[in-house]
C-alpha positions in Angstrom: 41.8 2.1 -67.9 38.9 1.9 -65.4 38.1 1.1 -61.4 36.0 -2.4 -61.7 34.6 -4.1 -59.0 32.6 -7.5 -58.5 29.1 -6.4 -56.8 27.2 -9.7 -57.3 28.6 -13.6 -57.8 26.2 -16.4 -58.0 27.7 -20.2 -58.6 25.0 -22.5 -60.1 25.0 -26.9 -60.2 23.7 -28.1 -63.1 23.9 -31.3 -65.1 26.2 -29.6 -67.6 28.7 -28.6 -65.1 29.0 -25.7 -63.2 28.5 -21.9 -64.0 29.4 -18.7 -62.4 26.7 -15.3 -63.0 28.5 -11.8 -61.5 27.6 -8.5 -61.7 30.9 -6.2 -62.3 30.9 -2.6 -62.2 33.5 -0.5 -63.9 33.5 3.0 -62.8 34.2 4.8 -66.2 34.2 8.2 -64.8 37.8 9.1 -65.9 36.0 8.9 -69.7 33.0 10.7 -69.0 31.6 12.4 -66.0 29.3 9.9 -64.1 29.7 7.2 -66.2 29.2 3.4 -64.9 28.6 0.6 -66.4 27.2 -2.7 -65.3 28.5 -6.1 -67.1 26.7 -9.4 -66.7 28.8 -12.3 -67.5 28.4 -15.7 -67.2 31.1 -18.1 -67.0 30.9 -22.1 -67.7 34.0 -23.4 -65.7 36.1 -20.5 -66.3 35.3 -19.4 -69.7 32.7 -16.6 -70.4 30.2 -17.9 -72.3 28.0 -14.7 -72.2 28.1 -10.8 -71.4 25.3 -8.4 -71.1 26.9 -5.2 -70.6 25.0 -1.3 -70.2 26.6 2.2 -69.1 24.7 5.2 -67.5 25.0 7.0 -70.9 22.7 4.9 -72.6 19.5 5.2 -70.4 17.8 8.1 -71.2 16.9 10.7 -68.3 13.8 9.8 -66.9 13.7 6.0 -67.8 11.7 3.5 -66.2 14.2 1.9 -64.5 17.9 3.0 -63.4 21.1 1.4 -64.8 22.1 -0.9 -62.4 18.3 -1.8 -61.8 18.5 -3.4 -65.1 21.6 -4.7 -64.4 19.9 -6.8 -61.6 17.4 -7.6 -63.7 19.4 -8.9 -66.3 21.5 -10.9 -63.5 18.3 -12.6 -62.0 17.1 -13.3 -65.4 20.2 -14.5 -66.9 20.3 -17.3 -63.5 17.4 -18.4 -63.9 18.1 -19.1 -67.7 21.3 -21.4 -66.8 19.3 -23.3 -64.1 16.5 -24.1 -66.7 18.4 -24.7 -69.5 22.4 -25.0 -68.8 23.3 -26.8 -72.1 23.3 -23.9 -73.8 25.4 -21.9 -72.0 28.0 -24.7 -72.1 29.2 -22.6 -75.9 30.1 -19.1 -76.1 27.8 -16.7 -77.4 30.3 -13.4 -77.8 29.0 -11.3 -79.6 31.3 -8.4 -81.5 33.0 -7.2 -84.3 36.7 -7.8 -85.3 38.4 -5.3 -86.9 40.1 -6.5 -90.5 43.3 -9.0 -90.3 45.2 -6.6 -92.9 44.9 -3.0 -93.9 47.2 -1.4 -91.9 49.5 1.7 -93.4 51.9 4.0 -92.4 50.0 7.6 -93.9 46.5 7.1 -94.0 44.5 10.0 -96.1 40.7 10.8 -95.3 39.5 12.7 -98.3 36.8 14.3 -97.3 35.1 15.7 -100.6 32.5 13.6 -102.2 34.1 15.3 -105.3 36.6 12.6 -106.7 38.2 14.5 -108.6 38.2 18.2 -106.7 40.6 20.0 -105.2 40.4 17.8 -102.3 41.1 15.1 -104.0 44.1 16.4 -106.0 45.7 17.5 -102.5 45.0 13.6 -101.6 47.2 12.5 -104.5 49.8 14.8 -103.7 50.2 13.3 -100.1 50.0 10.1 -101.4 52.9 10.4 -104.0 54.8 12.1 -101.4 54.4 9.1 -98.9 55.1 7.0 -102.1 58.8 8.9 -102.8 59.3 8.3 -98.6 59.2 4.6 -99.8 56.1 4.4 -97.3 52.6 2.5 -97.6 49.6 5.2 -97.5 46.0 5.0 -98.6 43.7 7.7 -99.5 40.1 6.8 -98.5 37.2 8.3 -100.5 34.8 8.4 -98.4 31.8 9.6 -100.7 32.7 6.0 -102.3 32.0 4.1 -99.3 29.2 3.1 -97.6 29.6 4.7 -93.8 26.4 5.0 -91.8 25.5 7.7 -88.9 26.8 6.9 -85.6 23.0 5.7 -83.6 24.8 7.1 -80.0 23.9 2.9 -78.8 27.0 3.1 -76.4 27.9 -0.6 -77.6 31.6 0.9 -78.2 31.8 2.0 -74.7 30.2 -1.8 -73.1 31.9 -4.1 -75.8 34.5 -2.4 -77.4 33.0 -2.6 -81.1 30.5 -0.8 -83.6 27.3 -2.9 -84.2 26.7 -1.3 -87.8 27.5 -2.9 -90.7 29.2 -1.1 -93.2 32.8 -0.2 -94.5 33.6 1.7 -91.1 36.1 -1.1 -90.0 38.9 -0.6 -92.5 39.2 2.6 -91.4 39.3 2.1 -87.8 41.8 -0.6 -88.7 44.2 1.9 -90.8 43.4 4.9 -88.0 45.0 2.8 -85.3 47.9 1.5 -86.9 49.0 4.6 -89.3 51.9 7.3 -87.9 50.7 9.8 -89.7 47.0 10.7 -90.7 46.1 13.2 -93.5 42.6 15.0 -93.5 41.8 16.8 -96.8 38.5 18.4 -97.0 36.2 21.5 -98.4 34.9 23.7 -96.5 31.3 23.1 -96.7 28.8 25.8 -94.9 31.6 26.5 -92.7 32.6 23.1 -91.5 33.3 20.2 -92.5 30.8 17.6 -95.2 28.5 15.6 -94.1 30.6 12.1 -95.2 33.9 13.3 -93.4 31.6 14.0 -90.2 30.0 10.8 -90.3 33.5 9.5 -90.3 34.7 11.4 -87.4 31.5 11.1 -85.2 32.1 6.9 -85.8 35.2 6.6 -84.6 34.2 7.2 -80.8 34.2 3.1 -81.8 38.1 3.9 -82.0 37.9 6.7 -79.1 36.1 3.2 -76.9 38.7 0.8 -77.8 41.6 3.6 -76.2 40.0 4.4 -73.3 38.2 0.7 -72.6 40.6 -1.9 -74.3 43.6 0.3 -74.1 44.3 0.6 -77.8 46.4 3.7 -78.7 46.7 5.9 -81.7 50.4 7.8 -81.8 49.9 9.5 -85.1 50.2 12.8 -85.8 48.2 14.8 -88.2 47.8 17.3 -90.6 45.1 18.8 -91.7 44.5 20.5 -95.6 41.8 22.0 -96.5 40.0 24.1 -99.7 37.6 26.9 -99.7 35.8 29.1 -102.1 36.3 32.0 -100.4 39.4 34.2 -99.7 41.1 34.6 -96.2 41.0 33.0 -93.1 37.4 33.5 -92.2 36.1 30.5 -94.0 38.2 27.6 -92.1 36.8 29.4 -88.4 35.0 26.0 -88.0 36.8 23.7 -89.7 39.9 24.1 -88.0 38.6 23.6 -84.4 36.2 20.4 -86.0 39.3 18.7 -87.3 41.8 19.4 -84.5 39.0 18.2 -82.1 38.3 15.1 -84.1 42.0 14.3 -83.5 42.5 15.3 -79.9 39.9 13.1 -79.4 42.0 10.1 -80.7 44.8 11.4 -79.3 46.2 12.3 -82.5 48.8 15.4 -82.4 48.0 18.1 -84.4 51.3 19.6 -86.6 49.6 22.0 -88.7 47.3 23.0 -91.2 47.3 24.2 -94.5 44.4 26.2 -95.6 43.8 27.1 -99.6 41.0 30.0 -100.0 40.1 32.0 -103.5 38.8 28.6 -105.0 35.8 30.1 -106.2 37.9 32.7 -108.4 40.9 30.0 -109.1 38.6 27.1 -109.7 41.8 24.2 -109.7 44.1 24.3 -107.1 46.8 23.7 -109.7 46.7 27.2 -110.6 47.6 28.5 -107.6 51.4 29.0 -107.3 53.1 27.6 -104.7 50.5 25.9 -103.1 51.1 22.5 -104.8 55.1 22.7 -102.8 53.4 23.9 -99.7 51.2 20.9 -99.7 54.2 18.3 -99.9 56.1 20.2 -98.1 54.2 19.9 -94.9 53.6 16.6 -95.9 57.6 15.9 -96.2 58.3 17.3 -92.8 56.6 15.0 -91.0 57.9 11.7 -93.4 61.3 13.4 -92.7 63.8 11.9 -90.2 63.4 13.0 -86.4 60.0 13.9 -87.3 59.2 12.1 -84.8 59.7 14.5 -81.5 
């Protein structure tokens, strides 16, 4: 996934056994322009006992120091720890976040409203029943109802291959990753997308990281549904492009869209005829057989 080469080795004596220090760059260009990061690692035998890792992104334009200066740094710092105290680098101190043992499901739902109950949320149910009838596992997250916290932009993703927060983000990595099909039903709030359902998408870089570093990959394809107050077309001009890119960027395939407007005059999206067979419908052809080309 990356070009990585060894600048730096350093093999230390000790009491405890002997340890090995390098200094590994991994051009990570092919991700982002003129990225590069530097890992620290230090091996007891051949087992890593401890990484230190930073990328280009994360030091901000006009920093003290350059990356790979604190690189060295790090490197010089981290020897001289194993010579003065060895024993306790002879345990591994690996530090990250596994994603959940279980939680994985063929049609996984992001409903975006923090309305349970809203039109969003009635769409939700539709796509779950339909995935239900298919005789396949789905699960409609609400995300108003859990606790999902603003991506910081600490680049740990893109060094470790995790998300440092603590919060519910992992089960929906998890379900992301391993789903076929991924449904996103949202409102259209001041042109785009809520907040909660952008806090989603903005965090799973964590899941864009672990494609593009650990070589994870998403083969879903997605639909997207979405509700607005407003007749026409104009109102989904941003949401459209916000959701598609959201799922480029996981690599997703977008099959289509299916855009509900006059909800301000209607009020319940039951009302509106046809709309409820369009919905599971699109939903349907991609459950279908040979959906899959």
């Amino acid at each position: 996934m990356n070009e990585s080469a060894t600048e730096k080795t350093l093999t230390i004596e000790t009491p405890e056994g002997t340890f090995t220090v390098r200094l590994i760059l991994d051009d990570l260009g092919k991700i982002y322009p003129g990225m590069v990061r530097y890992t620290v690692e230090v091996l007891y035998g051949t087992e890593p006992v401890y990484t230190y890792a930073i990328n280009s992104y994360e030091v901000p334009p006009g920093s003290l120091f350059e990356t790979r200066k604190v690189a060295e740094i790090v490197f010089a710092r981290l020897a001289h720890d194993v010579v003065s105290r060895p024993k306790t680098y002879t345990r591994p101190r690996v530090f990250t976040r596994p994603l959940p043992g279980r939680g994985t499901y063929d049609v996984v739902i992001l409903q975006g409203s923090p309305r349970r109950f809203g039109n969003s949320a009635r769409a939700a149910s539709w796509c779950d029943d339909e995935a239900d009838r298919a005789g396949l596992s789905s699960r409609v997250f609400f995300l108003q109802e859990m606790d999902i916290r603003p991506c910081i932009g600490c680049y740990t993703c893109y060094n470790y291959g995790y998300c440092p927060i603590e919060d519910d983000m992992p089960w929906i990595i998890r379900a992301l990753e391993s789903a076929s099909i991924i449904v996103v039903c949202t409102p259209v709030y001041t042109s785009t997308v809520p907040a909660g359902l952008k806090t989603v998408m903005d965090r799973c870089q964590w899941l864009h990281a672990r494609e593009k570093i650990l070589g994870s990959e998403v083969r879903a394809r997605g639909l997207l549904i979405a509700v607005a107050g407003r007749r026409g077309r104009e109102p989904f001009a941003c949401v459209t492009p916000v959701v598609n890119a959201f799922m480029e960027n996981l690599g997703i395939r977008p099959t289509g869209s299916v855009l509900v407007g006059d909800l301000d005059r209607a009020r319940d999206i039951r009302t509106i005829e046809g709309v409820e067979d369009e919905i599971r419908s699109a939903l349907r052809v991609l459950l279908g057989p040979g959906a899959e080309g």
